[in-house]
N, C-alpha and C positions, 0 to 999 in steps of 0.2 A: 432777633435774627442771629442767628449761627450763622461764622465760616466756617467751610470746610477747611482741613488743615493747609491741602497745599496753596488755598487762597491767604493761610494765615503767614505763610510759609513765605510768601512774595511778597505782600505786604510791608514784612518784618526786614526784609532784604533791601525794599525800597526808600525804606526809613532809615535802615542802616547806612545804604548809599548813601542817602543825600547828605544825613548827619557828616561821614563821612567827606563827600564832596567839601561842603561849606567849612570844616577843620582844617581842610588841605588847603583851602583858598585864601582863606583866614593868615595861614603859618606862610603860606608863598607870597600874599602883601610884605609881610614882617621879614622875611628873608629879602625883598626887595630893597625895603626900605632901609637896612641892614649895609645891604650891599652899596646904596650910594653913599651913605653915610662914612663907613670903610673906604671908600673911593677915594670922596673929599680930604678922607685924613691923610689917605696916602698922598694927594695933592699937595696938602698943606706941607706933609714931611719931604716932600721932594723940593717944594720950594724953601726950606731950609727956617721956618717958624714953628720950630718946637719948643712952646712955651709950656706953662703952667694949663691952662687950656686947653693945649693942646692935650695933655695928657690924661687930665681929665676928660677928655672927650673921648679918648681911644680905652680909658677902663670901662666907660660908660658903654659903648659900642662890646668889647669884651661881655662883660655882664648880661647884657641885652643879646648876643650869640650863645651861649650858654644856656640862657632860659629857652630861648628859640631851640635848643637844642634837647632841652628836656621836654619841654612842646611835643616834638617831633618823635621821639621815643617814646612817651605816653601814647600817642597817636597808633603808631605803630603796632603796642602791645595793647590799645584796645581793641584795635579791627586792624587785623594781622594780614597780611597780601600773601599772595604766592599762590604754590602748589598746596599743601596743605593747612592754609587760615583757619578751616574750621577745629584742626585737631591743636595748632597752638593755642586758640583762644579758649576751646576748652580746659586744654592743661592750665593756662592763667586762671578760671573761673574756679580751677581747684586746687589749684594753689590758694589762690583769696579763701573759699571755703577752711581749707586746713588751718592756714593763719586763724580765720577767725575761731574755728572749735580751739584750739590749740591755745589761745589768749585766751577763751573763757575756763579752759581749763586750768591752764596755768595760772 
């Protein structure tokens, strides 16, 4: 059985959605969980125990916002929003193209 294209067209959109959807739900738990975690430190720093633990826990919390944040920019530049998503994500898929002839040539 063939689809026709614009049934392949919707398809391809709905999968992309959802992919989509469950990435963002995904990064929004982790930014939650982020955010108490941050909270409590600030807690802790306000009531005046800024120990060794302490400070490890706020590199920890550091590190873990930063990944969350490359997360989110990956995210971004694979399924791009706005007005024009379709034309940034093509220029990324040729970007990626060029990179790759470009290593095999080089």
């Amino acid at each position: 059985m063939r689809a026709s294209f614009p049934e392949y067209v919707v398809a391809l959109a709905t999968i992309v959605g959802s992919v989509l959807f469950t990435e963002a739900t995904e990064l929004g738990k982790k930014a939650r969980e982020l955010k108490k975690a941050a909270e409590a430190l600030h807690q802790e720093e306000r009531s005046g125990s800024k120990g060794r633990k302490w400070r490890k826990n706020v590199k920890a919390v550091e590190k873990e916002l930063l990944l969350l944040e490359d997360d989110v920019k990956a995210l971004e530049e694979m399924y791009p929003q706005g007005e024009q998503a379709e034309v940034t994500w093509a220029f990324m898929v040729l970007g990626y193209i060029g990179k790759l002839i470009f290593g095999l040539v080089g």
